[in-house]
NUVO-117568 format. One record per residue (C-alpha): residue number from 1; x, y, z. Coordinates in pm, 1 decimal. Example, Ala and Ser with C-alpha at 12.3 -4.5 7.8 and 13.67 -1.06 7.14 Angstrom:
2
<r><nr>1</nr><east>1230.0</east><north>-450.0</north><up>780.0</up></r>
<r><nr>2</nr><east>1367.0</east><north>-106.0</north><up>714.0</up></r>
***
This chain:
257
<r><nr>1</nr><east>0.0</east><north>0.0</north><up>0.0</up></r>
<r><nr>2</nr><east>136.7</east><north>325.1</north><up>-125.3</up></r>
<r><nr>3</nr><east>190.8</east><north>576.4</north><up>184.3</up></r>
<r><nr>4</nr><east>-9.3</east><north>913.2</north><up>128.2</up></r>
<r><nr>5</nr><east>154.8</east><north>1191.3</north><up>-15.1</up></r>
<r><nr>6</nr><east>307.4</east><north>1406.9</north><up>279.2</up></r>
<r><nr>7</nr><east>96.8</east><north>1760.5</north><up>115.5</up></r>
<r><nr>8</nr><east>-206.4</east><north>1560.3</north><up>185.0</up></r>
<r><nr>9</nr><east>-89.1</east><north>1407.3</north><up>544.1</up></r>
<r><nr>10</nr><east>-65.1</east><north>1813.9</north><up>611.9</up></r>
<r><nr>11</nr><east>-412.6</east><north>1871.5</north><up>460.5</up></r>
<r><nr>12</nr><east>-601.8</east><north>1604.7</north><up>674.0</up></r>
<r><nr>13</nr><east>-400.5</east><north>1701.6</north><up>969.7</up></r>
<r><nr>14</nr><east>-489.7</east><north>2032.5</north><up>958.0</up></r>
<r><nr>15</nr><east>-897.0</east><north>1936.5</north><up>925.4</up></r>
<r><nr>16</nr><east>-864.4</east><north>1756.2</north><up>1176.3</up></r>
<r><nr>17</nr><east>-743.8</east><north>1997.0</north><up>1405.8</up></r>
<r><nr>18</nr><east>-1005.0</east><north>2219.2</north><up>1274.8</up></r>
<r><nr>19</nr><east>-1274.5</east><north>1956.1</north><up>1383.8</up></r>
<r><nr>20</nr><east>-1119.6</east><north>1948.0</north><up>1763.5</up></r>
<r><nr>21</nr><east>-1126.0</east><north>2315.0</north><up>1751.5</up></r>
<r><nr>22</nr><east>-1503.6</east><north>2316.7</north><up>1674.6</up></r>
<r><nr>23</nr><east>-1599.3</east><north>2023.8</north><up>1886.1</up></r>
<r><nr>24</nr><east>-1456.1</east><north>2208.6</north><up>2229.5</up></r>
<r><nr>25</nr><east>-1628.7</east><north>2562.7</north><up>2054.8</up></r>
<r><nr>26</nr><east>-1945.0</east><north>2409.4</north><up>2054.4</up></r>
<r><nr>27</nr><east>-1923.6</east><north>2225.9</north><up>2393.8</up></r>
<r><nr>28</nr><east>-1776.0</east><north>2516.8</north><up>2536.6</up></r>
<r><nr>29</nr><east>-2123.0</east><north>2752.5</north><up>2403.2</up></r>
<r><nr>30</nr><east>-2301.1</east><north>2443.4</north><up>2540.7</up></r>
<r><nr>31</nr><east>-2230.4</east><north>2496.1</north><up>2837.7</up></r>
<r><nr>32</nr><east>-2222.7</east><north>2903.7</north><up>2824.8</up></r>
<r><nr>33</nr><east>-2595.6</east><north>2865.5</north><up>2733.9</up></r>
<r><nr>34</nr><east>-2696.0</east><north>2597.2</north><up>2935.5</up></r>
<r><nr>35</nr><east>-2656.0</east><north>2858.1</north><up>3239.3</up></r>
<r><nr>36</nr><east>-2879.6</east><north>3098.0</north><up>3244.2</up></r>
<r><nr>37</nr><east>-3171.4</east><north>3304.1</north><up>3412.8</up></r>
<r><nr>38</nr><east>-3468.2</east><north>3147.5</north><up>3461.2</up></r>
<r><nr>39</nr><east>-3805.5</east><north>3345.2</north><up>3526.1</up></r>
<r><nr>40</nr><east>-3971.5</east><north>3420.4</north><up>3875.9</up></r>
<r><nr>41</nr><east>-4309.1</east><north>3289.5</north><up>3822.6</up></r>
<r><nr>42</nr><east>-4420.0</east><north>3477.2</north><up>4120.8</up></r>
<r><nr>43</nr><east>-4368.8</east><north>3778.4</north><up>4034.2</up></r>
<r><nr>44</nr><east>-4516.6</east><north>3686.8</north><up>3696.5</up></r>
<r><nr>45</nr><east>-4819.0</east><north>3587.5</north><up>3874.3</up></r>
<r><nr>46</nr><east>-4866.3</east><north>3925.6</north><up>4051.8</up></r>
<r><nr>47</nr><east>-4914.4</east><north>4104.9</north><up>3716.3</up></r>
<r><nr>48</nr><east>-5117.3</east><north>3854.1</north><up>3570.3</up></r>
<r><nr>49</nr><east>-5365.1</east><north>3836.4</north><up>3868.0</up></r>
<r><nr>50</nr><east>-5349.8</east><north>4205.9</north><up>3876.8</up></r>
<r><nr>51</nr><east>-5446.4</east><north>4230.2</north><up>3512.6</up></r>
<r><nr>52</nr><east>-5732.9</east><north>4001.5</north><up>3579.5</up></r>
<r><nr>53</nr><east>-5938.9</east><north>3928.3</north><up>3261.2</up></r>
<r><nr>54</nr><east>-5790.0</east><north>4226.1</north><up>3090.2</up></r>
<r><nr>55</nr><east>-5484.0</east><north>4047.8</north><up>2895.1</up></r>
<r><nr>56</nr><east>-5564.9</east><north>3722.5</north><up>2700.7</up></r>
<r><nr>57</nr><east>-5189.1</east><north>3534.9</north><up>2612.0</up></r>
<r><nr>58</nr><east>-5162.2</east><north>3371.3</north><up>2327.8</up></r>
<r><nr>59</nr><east>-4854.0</east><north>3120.9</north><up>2272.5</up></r>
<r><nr>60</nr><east>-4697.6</east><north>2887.0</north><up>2013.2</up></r>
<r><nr>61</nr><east>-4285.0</east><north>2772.6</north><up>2002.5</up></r>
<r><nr>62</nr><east>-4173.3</east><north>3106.3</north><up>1878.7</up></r>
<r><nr>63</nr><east>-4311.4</east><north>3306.1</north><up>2158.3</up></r>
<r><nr>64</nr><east>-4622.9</east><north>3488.2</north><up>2346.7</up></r>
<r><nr>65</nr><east>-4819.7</east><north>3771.5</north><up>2258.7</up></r>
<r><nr>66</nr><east>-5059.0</east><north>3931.2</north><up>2539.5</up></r>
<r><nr>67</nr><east>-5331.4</east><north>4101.9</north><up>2363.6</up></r>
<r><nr>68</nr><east>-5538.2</east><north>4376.9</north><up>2594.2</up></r>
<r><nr>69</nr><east>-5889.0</east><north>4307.5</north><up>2622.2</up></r>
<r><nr>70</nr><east>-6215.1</east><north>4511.7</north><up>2676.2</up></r>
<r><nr>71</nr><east>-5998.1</east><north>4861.9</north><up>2554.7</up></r>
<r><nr>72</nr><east>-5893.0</east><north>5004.7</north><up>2193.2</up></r>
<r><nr>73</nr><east>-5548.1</east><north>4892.0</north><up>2099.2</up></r>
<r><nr>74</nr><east>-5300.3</east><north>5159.1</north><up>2143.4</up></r>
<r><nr>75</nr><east>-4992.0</east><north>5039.6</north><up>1972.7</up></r>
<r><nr>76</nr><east>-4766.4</east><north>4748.0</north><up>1932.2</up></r>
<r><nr>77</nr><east>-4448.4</east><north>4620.6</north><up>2119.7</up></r>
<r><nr>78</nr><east>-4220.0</east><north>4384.1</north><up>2036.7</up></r>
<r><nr>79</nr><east>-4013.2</east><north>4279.3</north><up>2319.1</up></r>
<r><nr>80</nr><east>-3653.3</east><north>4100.0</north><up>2268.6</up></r>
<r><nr>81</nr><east>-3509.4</east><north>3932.1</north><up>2581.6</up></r>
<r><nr>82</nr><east>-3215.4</east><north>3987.3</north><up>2754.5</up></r>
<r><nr>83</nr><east>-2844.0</east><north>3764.0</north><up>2673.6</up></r>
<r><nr>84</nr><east>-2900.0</east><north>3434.4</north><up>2879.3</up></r>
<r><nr>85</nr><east>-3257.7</east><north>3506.9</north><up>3074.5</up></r>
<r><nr>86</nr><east>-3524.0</east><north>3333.1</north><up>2990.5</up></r>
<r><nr>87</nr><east>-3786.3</east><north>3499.6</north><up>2771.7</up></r>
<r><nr>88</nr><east>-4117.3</east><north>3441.0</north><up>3022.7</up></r>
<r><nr>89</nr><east>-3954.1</east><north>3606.3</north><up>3246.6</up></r>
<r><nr>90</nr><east>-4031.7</east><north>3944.3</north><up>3088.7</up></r>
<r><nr>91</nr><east>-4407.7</east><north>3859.3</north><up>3112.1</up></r>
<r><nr>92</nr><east>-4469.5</east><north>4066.6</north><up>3412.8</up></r>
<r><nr>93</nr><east>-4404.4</east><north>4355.7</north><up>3195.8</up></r>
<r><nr>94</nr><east>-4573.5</east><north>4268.5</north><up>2947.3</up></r>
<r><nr>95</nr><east>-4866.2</east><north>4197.1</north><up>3129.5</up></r>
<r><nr>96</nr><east>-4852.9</east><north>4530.6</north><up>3345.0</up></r>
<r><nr>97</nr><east>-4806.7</east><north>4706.2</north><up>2904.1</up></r>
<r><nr>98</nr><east>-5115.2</east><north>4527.3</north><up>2765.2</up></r>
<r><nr>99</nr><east>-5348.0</east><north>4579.6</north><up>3084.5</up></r>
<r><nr>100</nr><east>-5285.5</east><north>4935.3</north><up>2924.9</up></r>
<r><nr>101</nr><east>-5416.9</east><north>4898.9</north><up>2561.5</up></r>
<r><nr>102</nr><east>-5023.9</east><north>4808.6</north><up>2417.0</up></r>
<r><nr>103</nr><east>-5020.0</east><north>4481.2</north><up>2235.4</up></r>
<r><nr>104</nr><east>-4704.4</east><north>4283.1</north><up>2343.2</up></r>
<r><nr>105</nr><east>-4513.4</east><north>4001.6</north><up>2164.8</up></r>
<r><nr>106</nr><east>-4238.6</east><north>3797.5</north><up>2310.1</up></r>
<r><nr>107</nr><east>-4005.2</east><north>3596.7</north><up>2115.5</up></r>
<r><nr>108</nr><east>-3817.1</east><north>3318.4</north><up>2227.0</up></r>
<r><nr>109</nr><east>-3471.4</east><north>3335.7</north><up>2132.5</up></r>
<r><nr>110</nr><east>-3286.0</east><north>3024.4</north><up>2084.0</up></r>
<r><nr>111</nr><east>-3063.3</east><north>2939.0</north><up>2368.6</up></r>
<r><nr>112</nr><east>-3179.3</east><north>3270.5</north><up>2543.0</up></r>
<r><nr>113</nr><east>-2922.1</east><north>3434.0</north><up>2315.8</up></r>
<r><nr>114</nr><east>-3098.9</east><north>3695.3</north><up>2059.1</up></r>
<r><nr>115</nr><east>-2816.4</east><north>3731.3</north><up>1825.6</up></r>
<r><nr>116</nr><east>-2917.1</east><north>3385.2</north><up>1675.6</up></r>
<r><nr>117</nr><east>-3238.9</east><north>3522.2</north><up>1621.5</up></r>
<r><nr>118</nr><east>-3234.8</east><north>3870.8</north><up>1514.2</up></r>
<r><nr>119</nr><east>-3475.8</east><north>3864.4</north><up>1305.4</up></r>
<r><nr>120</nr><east>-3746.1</east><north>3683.7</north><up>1569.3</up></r>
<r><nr>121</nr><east>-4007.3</east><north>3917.6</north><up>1488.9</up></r>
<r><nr>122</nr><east>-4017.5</east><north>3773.5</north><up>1144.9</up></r>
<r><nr>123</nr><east>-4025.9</east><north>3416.3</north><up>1308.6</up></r>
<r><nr>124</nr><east>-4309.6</east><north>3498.4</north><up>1511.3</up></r>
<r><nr>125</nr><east>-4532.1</east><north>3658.3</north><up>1322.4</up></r>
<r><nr>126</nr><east>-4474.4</east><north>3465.4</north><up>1015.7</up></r>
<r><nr>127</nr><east>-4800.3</east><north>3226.9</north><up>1067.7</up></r>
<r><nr>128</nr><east>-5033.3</east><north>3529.6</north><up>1153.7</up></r>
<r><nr>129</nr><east>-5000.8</east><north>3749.4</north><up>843.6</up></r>
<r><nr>130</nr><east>-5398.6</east><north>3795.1</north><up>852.1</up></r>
<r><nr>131</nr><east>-5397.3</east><north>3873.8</north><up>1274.3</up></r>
<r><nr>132</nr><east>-5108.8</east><north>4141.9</north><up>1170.0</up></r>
<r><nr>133</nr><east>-5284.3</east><north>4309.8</north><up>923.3</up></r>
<r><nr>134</nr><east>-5584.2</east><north>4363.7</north><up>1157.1</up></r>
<r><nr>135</nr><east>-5375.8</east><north>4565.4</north><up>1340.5</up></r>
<r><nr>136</nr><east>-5148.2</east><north>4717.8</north><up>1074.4</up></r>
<r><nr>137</nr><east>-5272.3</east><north>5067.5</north><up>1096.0</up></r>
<r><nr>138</nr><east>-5112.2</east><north>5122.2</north><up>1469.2</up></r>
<r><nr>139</nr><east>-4761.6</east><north>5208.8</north><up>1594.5</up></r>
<r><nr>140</nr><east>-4531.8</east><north>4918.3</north><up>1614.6</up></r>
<r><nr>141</nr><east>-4232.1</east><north>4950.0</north><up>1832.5</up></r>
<r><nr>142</nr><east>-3932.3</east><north>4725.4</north><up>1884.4</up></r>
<r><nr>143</nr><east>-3828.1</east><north>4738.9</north><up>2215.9</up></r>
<r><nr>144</nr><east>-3554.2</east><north>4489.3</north><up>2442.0</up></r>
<r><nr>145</nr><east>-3353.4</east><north>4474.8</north><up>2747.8</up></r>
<r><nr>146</nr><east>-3019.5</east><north>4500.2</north><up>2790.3</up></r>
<r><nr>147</nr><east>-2860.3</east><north>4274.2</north><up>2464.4</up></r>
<r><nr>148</nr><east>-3190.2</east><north>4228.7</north><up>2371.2</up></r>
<r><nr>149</nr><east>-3222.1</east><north>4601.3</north><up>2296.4</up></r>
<r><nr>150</nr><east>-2893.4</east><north>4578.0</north><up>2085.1</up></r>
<r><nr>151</nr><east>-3002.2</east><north>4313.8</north><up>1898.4</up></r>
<r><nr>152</nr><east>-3322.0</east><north>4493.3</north><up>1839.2</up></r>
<r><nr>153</nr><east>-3145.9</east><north>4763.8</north><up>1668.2</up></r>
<r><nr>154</nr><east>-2990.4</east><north>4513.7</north><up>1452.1</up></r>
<r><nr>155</nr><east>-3296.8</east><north>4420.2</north><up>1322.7</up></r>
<r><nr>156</nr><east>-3411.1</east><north>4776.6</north><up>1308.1</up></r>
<r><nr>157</nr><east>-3164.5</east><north>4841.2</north><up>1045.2</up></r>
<r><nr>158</nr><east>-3247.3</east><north>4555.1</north><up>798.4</up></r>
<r><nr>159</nr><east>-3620.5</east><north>4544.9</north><up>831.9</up></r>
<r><nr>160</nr><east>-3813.4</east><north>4663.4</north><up>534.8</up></r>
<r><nr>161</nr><east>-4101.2</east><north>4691.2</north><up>817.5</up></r>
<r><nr>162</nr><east>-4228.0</east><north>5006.2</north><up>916.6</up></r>
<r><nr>163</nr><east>-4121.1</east><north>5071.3</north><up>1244.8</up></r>
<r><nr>164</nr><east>-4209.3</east><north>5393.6</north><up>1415.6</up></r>
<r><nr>165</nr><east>-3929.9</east><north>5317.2</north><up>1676.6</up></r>
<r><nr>166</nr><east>-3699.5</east><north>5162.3</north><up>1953.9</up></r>
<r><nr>167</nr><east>-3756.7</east><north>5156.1</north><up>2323.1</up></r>
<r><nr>168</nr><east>-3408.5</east><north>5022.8</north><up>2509.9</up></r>
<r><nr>169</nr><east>-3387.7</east><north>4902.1</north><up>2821.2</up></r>
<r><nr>170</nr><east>-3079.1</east><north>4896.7</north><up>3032.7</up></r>
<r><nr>171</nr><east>-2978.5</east><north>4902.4</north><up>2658.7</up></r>
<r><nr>172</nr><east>-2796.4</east><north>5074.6</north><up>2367.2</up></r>
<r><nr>173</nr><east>-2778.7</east><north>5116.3</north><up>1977.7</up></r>
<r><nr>174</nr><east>-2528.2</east><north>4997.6</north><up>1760.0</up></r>
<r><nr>175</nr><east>-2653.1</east><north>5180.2</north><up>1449.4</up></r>
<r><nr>176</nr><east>-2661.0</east><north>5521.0</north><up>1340.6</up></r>
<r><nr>177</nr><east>-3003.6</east><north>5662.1</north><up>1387.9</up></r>
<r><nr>178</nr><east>-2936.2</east><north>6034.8</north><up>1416.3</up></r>
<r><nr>179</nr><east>-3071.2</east><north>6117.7</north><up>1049.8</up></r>
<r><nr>180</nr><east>-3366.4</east><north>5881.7</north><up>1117.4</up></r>
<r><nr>181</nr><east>-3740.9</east><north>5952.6</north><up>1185.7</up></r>
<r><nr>182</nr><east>-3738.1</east><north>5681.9</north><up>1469.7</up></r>
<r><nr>183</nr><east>-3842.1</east><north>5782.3</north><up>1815.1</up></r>
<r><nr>184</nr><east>-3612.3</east><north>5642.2</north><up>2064.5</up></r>
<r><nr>185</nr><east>-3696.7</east><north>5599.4</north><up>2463.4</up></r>
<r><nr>186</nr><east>-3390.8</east><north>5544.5</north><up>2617.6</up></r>
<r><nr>187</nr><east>-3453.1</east><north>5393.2</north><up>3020.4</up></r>
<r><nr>188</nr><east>-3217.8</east><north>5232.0</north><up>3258.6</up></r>
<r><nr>189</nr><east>-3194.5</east><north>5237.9</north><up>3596.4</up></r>
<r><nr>190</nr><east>-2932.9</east><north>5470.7</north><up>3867.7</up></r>
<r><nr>191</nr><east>-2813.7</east><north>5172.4</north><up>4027.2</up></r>
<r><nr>192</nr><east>-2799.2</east><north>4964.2</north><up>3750.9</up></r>
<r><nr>193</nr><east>-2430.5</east><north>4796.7</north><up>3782.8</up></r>
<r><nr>194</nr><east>-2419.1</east><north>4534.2</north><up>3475.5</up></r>
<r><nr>195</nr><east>-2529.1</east><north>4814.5</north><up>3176.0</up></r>
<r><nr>196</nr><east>-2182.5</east><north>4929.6</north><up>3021.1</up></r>
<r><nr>197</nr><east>-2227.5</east><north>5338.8</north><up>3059.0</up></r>
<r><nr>198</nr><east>-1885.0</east><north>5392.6</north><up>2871.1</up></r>
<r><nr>199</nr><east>-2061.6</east><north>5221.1</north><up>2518.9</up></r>
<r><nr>200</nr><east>-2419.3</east><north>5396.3</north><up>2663.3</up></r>
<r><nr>201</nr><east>-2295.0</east><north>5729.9</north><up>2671.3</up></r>
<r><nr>202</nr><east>-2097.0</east><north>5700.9</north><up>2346.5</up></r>
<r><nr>203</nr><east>-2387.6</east><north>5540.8</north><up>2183.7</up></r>
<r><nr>204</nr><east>-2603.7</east><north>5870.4</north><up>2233.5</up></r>
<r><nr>205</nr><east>-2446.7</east><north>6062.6</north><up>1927.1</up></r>
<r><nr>206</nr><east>-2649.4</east><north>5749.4</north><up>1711.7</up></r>
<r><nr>207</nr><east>-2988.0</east><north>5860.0</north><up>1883.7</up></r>
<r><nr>208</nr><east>-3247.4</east><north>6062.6</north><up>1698.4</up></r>
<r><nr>209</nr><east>-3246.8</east><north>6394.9</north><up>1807.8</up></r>
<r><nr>210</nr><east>-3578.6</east><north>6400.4</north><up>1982.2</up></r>
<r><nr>211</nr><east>-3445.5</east><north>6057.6</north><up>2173.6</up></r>
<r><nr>212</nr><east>-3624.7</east><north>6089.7</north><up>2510.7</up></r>
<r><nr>213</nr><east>-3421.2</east><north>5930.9</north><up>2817.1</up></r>
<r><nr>214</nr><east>-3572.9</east><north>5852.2</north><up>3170.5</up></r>
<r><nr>215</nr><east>-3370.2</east><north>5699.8</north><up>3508.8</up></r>
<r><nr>216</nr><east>-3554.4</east><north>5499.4</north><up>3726.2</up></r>
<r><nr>217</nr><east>-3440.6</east><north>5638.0</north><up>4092.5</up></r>
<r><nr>218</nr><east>-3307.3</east><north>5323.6</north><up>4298.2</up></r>
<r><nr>219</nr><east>-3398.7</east><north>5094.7</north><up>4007.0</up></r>
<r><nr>220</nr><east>-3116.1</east><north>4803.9</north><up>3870.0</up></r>
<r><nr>221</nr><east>-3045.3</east><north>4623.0</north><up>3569.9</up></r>
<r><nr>222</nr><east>-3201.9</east><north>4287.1</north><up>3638.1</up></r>
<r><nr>223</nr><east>-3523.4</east><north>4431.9</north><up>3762.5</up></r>
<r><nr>224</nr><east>-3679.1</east><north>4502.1</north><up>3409.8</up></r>
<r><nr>225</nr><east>-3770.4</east><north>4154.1</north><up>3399.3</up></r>
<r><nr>226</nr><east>-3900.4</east><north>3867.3</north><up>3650.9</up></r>
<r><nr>227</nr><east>-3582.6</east><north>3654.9</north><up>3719.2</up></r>
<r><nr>228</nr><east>-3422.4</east><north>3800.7</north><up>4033.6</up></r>
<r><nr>229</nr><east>-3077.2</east><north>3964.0</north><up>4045.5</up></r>
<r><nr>230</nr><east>-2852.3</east><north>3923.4</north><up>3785.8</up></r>
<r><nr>231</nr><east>-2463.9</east><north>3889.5</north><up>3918.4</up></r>
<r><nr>232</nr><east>-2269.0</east><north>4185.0</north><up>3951.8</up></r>
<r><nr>233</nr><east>-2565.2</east><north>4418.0</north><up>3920.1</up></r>
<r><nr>234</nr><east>-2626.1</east><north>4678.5</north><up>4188.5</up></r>
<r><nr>235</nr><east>-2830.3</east><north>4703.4</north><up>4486.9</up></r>
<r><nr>236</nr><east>-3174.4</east><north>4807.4</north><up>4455.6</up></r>
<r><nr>237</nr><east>-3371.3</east><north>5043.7</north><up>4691.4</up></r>
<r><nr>238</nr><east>-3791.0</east><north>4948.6</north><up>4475.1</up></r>
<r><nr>239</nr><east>-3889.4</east><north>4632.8</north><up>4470.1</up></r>
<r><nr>240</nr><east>-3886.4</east><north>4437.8</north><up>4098.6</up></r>
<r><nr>241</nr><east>-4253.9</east><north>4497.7</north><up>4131.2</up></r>
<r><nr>242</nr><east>-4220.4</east><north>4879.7</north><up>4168.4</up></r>
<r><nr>243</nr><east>-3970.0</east><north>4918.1</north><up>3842.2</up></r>
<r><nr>244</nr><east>-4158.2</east><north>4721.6</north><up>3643.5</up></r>
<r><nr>245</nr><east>-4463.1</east><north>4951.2</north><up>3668.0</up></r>
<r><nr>246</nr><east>-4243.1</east><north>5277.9</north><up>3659.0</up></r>
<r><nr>247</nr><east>-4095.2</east><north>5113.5</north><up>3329.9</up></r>
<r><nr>248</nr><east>-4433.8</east><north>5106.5</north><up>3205.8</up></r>
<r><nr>249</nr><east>-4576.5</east><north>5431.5</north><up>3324.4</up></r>
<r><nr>250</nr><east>-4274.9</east><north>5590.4</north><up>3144.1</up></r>
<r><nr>251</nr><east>-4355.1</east><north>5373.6</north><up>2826.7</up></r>
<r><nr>252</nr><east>-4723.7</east><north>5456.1</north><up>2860.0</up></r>
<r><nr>253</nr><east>-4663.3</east><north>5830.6</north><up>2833.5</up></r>
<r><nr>254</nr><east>-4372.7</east><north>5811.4</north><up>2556.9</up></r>
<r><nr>255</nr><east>-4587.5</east><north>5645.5</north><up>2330.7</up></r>
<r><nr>256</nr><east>-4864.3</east><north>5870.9</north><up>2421.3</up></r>
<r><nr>257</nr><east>-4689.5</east><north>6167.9</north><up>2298.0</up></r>
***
């Protein structure tokens, strides 16, 4: 048996060692994902009782959407999750939004990560062309926390959607929208310890300049959702509870303007 030529010893050598290098990447995000925030159903429960019959939830594998009930729709919000917390656990806002006349939708993100689905809106509407175009006429907004929000400004940029804007957060944009007609809502909170101010601040000379920005007094990063305290963030002096519905009073009035 003729021995391989060494040129193609090198060349299956060197796939090889590409293989290994992929294997351990994709254990090694494994395991990155595998750890992440998981909703406080409690907390969840609060808004939802205290909503009563007023928000119906609709669900399928791509995500929920809380439609108000009993009201006029105001406008639409679509929420993208945090990086590595679990996408329920940003129902207790959505439930406090939509008990005000704001229809909500939720995507799940794959692995709780957003960046591998920027485009989720697309994924989640794409079965309910005819329920979207019953409500076509209103204000859509893309909103998200923290990552979330970056990712949503992404999407923001390649969307042939009309958009009338971005809320962030605990968030910031990565795309020049200073010679855009988007509104932009800009909230994080003063003891937020997790948000990177140093890429925040810079970020502001891409904001619209009508961008609106509100700090929730003793509020922190984690508490924009329902999933406890993320590590590292600050120490908060409201309860989750009490940010939430400050986060959606300011909302409320921003997209009443």
């Amino acid at each position: 048996m003729k021995a391989l030529p060494k040129i193609v010893k090198r060349i299956i050598g060197v796939l090889f060692a590409l293989l290994v290098i992929l294997l351990v990447l994709a254990v090694a995000f494994k395991i990155y994902s595998v750890d992440f925030y998981r909703s406080d159903d409690t907390v969840a429960t609060e808004f939802q009782e205290k909503a009563g019959g007023n928000v119906v939830i609709y669900q399928d594998d791509d995500g929920e959407v809380f439609l108000p009930k009993n009201q006029d729709y105001k406008a639409v919000i679509v929420f993208y999750p945090g990086g590595k917390v679990e996408y329920t656990a940003y129902s207790g806002l959505m439930y406090e939004l939509a008990d005000r006349g704001f229809i909500c939708l939720l995507p799940r993100m794959p692995e709780n990560l957003a960046f591998l689905r920027v485009n989720a809106f697309d994924v989640l509407t794409k079965d309910y062309k005819d329920q979207v175009d019953t409500v076509e006429h209103l204000d859509w907004y893309l909103a998200g926390h923290s990552l979330g929000g970056v990712a949503a400004t992404k999407y923001l940029e390649s969307t042939e959607e009309d958009f009338a804007g971005l809320i962030l957060c605990a968030s910031y944009v990565t795309v020049d929208m200073s010679d855009t007609d988007y509104r932009l809502l800009s909230i994080y909170g003063s003891e937020d310890k997790v948000l990177n101010m140093e890429n925040y601040e810079g970020s502001k000379a891409l904001w619209p300049a009508d961008a609106k920005e509100y700090v929730i007094q003793g509020g922190i990063h984690s508490y924009f959702g329902n999933y406890g305290i993320q590590d590292g963030d600050g120490v908060p002096s409201i309860t989750n509870e009490q940010q939430i519905v400050e986060t959606a009073d300011v909302i409320s009035t921003f997209l009443a303007e």
